[in-house]
C-alpha positions in Angstrom: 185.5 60.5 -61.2 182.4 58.6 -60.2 179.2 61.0 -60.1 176.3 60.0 -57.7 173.1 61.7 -58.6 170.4 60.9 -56.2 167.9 63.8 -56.8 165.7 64.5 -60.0 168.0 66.0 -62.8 165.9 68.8 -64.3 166.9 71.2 -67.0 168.8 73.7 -65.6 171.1 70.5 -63.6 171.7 68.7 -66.4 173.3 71.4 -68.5 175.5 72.0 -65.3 176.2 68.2 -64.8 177.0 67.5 -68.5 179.3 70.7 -68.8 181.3 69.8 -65.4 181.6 66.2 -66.5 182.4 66.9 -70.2 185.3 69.4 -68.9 186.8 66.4 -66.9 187.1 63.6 -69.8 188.3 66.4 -71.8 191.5 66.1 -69.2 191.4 62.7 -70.2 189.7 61.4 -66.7 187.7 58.7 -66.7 183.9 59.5 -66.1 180.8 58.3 -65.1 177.6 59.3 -64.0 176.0 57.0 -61.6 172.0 57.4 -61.2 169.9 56.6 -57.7 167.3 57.0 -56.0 165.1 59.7 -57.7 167.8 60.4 -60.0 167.3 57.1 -62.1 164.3 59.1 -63.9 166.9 60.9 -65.7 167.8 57.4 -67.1 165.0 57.6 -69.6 165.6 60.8 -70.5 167.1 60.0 -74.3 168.3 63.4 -75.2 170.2 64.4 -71.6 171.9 60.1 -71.5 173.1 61.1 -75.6 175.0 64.1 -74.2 176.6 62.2 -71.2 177.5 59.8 -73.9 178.6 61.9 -76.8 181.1 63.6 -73.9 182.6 60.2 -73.4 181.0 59.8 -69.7 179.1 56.3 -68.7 176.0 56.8 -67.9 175.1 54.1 -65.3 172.0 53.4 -63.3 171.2 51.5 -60.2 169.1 48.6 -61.7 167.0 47.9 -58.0 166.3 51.8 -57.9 165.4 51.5 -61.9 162.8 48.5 -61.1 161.8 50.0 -58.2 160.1 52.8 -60.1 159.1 50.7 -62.7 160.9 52.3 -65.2 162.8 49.0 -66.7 161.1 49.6 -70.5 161.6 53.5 -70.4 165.6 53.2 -69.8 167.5 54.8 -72.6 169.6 52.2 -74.3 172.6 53.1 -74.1 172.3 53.2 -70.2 174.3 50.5 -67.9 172.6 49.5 -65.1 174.6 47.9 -62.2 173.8 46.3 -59.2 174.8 47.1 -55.6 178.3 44.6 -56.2 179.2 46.4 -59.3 179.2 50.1 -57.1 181.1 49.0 -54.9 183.7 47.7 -57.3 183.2 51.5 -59.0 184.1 52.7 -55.6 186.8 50.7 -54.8 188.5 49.6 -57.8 187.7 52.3 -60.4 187.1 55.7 -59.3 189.7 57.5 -56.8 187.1 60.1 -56.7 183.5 60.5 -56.1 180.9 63.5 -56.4 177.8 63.2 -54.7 175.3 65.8 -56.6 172.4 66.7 -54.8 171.1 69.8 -56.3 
């Protein structure tokens, strides 16, 4: 499952995020959480990117969005970032399904 965050992850979103997420690799699906638009803030956000990771979810970012908000140097490390080719291949050739979270 391929999770589209578009909106600022706050606090109370990211515990819900991370807990739906960590449930579904626990089934052994393959996860990832794909970060856009206002959403890529959350990319620099160390502590919330190590819980996606320690769940066994990618944590991915859209690198135009990242360097559109200058936030390039801020990016946790362990955060992919992708360009537009490499969603679509996610959406295509990886994920059967996708989430769009806008809350």
């Amino acid at each position: 499952m391929l999770i589209i965050l578009s909106r600022l992850v706050s606090a109370e979103n990211s515990d819900s995020i991370v807990t739906i997420a960590a449930r579904l690799a626990e089934k052994g699906e393959r996860v990832a959480a794909l970060h856009i638009q206002d959403a890529c803030m959350a990319a620099t956000m160390r502590e919330y990117c190590d819980r996606l990771l320690k769940s066994k979810i990618d944590v991915l970012a859209l690198k135009a969005e990242v360097e559109a908000r200058e936030l390039v140097e801020k990016v946790s490390p362990n955060v992919k970032m992708i360009d537009y080719a490499q969603w679509v291949s996610l959406l295509m050739n990886v994920h059967d399904r996708i989430v769009s979270w806008t809350s």
